[in-house]
C-alpha positions as CSV (number, residue, x, y, z in Angstrom):
1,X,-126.6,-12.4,-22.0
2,X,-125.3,-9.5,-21.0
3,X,-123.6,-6.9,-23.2
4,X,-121.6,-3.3,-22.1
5,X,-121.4,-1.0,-25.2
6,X,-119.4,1.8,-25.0
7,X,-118.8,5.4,-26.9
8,X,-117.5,8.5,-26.9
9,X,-113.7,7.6,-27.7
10,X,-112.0,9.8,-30.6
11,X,-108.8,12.3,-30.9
12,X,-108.9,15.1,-28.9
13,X,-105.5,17.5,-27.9
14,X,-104.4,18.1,-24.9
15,X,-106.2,20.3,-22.3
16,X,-109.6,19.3,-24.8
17,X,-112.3,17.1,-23.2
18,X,-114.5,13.8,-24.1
19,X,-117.4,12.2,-22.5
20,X,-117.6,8.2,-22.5
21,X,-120.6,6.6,-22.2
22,X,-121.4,2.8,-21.1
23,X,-124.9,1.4,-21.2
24,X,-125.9,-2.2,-20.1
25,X,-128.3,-4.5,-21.7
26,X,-129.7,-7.6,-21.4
27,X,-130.4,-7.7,-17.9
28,X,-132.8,-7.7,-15.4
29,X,-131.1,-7.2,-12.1
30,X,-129.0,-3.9,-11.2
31,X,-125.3,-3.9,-11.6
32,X,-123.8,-2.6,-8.4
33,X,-120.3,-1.0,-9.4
34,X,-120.0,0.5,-12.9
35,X,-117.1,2.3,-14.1
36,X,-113.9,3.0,-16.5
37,X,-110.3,1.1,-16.6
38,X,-108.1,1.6,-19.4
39,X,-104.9,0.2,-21.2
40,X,-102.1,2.0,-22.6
41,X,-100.1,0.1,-25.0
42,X,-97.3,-2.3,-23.1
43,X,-98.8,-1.6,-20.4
44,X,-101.5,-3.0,-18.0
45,X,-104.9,-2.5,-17.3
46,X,-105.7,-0.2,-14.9
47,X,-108.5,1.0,-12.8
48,X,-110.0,4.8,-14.0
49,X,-113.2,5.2,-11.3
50,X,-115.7,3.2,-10.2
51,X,-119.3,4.1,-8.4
52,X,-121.6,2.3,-7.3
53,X,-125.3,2.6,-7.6
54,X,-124.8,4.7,-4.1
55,X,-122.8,7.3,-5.9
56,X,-119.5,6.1,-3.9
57,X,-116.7,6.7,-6.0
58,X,-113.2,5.4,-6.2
59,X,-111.0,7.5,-8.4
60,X,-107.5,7.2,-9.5
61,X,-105.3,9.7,-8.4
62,X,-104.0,10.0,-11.7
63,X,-107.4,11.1,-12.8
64,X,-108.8,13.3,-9.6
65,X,-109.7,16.5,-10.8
66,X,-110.2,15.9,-13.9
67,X,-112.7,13.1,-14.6
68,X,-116.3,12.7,-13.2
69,X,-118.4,9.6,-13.0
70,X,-121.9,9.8,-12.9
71,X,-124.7,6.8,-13.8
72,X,-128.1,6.8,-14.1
73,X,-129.3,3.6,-12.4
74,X,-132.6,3.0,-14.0
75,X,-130.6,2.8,-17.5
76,X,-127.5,0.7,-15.5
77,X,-125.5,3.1,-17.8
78,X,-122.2,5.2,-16.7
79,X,-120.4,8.0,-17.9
80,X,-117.5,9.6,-17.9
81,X,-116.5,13.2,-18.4
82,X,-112.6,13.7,-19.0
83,X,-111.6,17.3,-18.8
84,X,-108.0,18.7,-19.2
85,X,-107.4,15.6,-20.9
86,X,-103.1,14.8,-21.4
87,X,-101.1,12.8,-24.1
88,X,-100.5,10.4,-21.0
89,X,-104.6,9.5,-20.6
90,X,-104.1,7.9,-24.1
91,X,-105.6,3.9,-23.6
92,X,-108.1,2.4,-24.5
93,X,-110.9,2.5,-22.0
94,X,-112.9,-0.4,-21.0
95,X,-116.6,-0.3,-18.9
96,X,-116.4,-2.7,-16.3
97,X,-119.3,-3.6,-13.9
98,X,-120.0,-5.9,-11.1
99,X,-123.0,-6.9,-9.7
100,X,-120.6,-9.8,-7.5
101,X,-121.9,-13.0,-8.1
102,X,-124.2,-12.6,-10.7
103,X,-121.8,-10.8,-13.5
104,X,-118.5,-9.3,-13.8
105,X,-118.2,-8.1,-17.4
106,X,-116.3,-5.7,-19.8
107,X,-117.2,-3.6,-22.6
108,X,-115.4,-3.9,-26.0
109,X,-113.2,-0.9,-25.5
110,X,-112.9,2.5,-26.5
111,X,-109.7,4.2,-28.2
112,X,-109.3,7.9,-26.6
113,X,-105.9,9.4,-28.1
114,X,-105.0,12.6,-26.5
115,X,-102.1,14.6,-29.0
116,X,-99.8,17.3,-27.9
C-alpha cells in the first residue's frame, strides 16, 4: 500500500519561511507528478505546484515567486520551500501524487499557519 507522509508544517509570521517535505513509500514504480495543494478553512482545495519527475512545473499564481518545488526521484519524495510566506498561505497542505493509472493518493496533511 502506498503511503505519502508529510512534514514541515508549524507557525511561522509573515514574510518568515518553511520547507515541506513529502516522501513516498511502499512502492515499487515511480510516481510521475508530485506536489502540494492546500485547504483553508471554508474553503476548497486548491492546487499549490506540481512537477513531474521531468522537473516541469505548474505553479499557482498565487504562489509564483515565492515557493519552489524540487523532488528527488530516486526517493519519489518532494519538497516545498515557501518563502515570504502571508497570513493568506494559511491551509493545510496536502502531498498529492499521480502516477495515472496506477495511484492517485494524498498525504495526511500538514497545518502551516502564517500570523501577522
Amino acid at each position: 500500500q502506498v503511503h505519502l507522509v508529510e512534514s514541515g508544517g508549524g507557525l511561522v509570521q509573515a514574510g518568515g519561511s518553511l520547507r515541506l517535505s513529502c516522501a513516498a513509500s511502499g512502492i515499487i514504480f515511480s510516481i510521475n507528478a508530485m506536489g502540494w495543494y492546500r485547504q483553508a478553512p471554508g474553503k476548497q482545495r486548491e492546487l499549490v505546484v506540481m512537477i513531474t519527475s521531468g522537473g516541469d512545473t505548474n505553479y499557482a499564481d498565487s504562489v509564483k515567486g515565492r515557493f519552489i518545488i524540487s523532488r528527488d526521484n530516486a526517493r519519489n519524495s518532494v519538497y516545498l520551500q515557501m518563502n515570504s510566506l502571508k497570513p493568506e498561505d494559511t491551509a493545510v497542505y496536502y502531498c498529492h501524487g499521480d502516477a495515472g493509472s496506477l495511484y492517485k493518493g494524498w498525504g495526511q496533511g500538514t497545518q502551516v499557519t502564517v500570523s501577522s
